[in-house]
C-alpha positions as CSV (number, residue, x, y, z in Angstrom):
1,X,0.0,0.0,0.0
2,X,1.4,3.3,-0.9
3,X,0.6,6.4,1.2
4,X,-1.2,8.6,-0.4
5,X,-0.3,12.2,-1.5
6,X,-1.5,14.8,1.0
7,X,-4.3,16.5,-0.9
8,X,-5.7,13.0,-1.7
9,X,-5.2,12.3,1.5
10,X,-7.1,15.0,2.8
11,X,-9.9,14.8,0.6
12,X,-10.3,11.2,0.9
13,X,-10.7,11.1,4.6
14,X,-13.4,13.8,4.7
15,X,-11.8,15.5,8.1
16,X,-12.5,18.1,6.5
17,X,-9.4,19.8,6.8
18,X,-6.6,21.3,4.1
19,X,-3.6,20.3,3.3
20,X,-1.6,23.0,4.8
21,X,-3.8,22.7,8.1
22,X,-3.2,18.8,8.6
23,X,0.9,19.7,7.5
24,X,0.3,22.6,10.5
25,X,-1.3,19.9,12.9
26,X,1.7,17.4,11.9
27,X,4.4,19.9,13.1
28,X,2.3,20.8,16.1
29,X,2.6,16.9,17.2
30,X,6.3,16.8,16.2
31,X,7.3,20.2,18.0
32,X,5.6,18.5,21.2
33,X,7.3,15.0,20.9
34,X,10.3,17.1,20.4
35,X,11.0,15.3,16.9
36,X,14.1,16.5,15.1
37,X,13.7,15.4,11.3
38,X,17.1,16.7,10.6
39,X,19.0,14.7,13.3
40,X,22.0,13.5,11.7
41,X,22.7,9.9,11.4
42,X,25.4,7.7,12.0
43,X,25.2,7.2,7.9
44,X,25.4,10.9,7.5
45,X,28.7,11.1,8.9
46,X,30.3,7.4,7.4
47,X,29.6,9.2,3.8
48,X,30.9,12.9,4.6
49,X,34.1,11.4,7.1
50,X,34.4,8.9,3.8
51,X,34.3,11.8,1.2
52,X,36.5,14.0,3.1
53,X,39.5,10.9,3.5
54,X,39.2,9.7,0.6
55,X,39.3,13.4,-1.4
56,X,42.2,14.6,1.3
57,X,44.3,11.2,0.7
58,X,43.5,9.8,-2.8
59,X,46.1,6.5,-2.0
60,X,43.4,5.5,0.8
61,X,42.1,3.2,-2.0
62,X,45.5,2.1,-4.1
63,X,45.7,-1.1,-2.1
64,X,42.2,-2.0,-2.9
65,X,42.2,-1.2,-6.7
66,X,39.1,-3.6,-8.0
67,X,37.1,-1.0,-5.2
68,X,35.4,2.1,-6.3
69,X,35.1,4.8,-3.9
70,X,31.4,4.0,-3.6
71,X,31.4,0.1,-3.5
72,X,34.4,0.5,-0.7
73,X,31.6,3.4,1.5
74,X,29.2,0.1,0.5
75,X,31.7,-2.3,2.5
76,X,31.6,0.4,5.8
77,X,27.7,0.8,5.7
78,X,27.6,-2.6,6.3
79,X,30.2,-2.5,8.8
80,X,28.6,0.5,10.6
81,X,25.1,-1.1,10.3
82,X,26.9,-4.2,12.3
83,X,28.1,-2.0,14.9
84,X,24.8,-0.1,15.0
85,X,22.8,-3.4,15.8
86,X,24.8,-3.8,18.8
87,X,23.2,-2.5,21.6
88,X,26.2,-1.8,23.4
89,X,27.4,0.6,20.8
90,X,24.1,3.0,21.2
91,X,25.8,4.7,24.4
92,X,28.3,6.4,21.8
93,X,27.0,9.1,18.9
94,X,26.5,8.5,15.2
95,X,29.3,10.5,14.4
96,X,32.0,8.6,16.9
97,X,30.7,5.2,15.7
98,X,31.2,6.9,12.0
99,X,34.6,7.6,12.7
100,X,35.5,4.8,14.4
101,X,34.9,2.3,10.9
102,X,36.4,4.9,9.1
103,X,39.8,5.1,11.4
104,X,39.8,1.3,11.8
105,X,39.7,1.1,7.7
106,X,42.3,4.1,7.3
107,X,44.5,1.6,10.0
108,X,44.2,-1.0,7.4
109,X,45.3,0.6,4.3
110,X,47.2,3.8,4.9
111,X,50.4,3.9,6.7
112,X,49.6,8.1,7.9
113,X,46.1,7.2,9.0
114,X,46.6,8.8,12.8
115,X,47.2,12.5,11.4
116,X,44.0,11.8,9.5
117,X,41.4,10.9,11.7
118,X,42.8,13.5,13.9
119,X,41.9,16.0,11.3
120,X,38.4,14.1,11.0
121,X,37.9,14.1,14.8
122,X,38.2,17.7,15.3
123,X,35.7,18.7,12.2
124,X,33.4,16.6,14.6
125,X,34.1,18.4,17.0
126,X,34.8,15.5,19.4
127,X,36.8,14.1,22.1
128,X,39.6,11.6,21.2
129,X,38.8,9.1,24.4
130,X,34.8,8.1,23.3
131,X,36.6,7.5,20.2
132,X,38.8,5.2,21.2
133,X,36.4,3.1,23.0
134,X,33.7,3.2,20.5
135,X,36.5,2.1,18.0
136,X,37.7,-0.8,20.0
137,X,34.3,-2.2,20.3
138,X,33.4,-1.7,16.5
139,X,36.0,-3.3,15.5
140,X,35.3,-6.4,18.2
141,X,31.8,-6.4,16.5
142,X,33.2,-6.5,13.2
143,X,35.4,-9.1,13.8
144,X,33.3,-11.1,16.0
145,X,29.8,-10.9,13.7
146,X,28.8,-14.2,15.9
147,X,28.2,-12.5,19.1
148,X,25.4,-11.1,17.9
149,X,24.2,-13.8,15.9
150,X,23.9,-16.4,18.3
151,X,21.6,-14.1,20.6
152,X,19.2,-14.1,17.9
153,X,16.1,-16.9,17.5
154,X,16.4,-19.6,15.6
155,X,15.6,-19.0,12.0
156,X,16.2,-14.7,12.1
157,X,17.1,-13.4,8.7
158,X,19.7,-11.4,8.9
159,X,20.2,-9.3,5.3
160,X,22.7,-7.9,6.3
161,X,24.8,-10.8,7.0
162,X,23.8,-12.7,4.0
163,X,24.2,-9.8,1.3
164,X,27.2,-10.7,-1.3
């Protein structure tokens, strides 16, 4: 079922309202449950801390040359989307956990990768030690996908897990 646009919507229900009332009524609720709709997301920041290392040091990706920039920011969703179903990671913010796969990766392939994520760090305007942990934990998640997995029912899909 698709939702409907809002002037069907309106004049389908017969509240009798317009559109620009219900869209007034909508903000109304949101203001109250103190909603932000422009809340960054741990995603947000994997694709701008990706953009900004892989644009400030081009040789991040010469020792994975059958990667594309996007297909190698395709590899650390599914990392970060690992480390985001891990309850124990929720205590830290979207943009430490974002940093953290992107350090841990920049570890792997670039000799200089300190100077870099120290650059990334403070245009997140961070703390190094939440960092740190947040990193150490990510990449015990990542390495160790069967923690998670074995506290799941018998016969959970997990997509994420599967996907080639």
């Amino acid at each position: 079922m698709r939702i409907p646009v809002l002037k069907v919507l309106a004049r389908d229900s017969f509240c009798g309202c317009s559109s620009s009332e219900i869209l007034r009524m909508e903000r109304i609720i949101l203001d109250k449950l103190n909603w932000d709709l422009h809340t960054a997301t741990p995603l947000d920041f994997l694709h701008i801390f990706h953009a900004i290392a892989v644009s400030t040091r081009p040789q991040l990706l010469f020792s994975l040359p059958k990667l594309s920039p996007s297909q190698h920011l395709a590899i650390l969703t599914k990392q970060l989307l690992h480390c985001i179903a891990c309850n124990q990671l929720l205590q830290f913010k979207g943009s430490m956990l974002a940093l953290a796969m992107v350090s841990l990766e920049m570890e792997k392939l670039i000799p200089d990768w300190l100077p870099l994520t120290i650059e990334l760090l403070q245009k997140a305007q961070a703390q190094i030690s939440p960092r740190t942990t947040a990193n150490q934990k990510c990449q015990s998640e990542v390495q160790q996908p069967s923690i998670l997995i074995s506290q799941l029912p018998v016969g959970t899909s997990i997509p994420l897990l599967n996907a080639k």
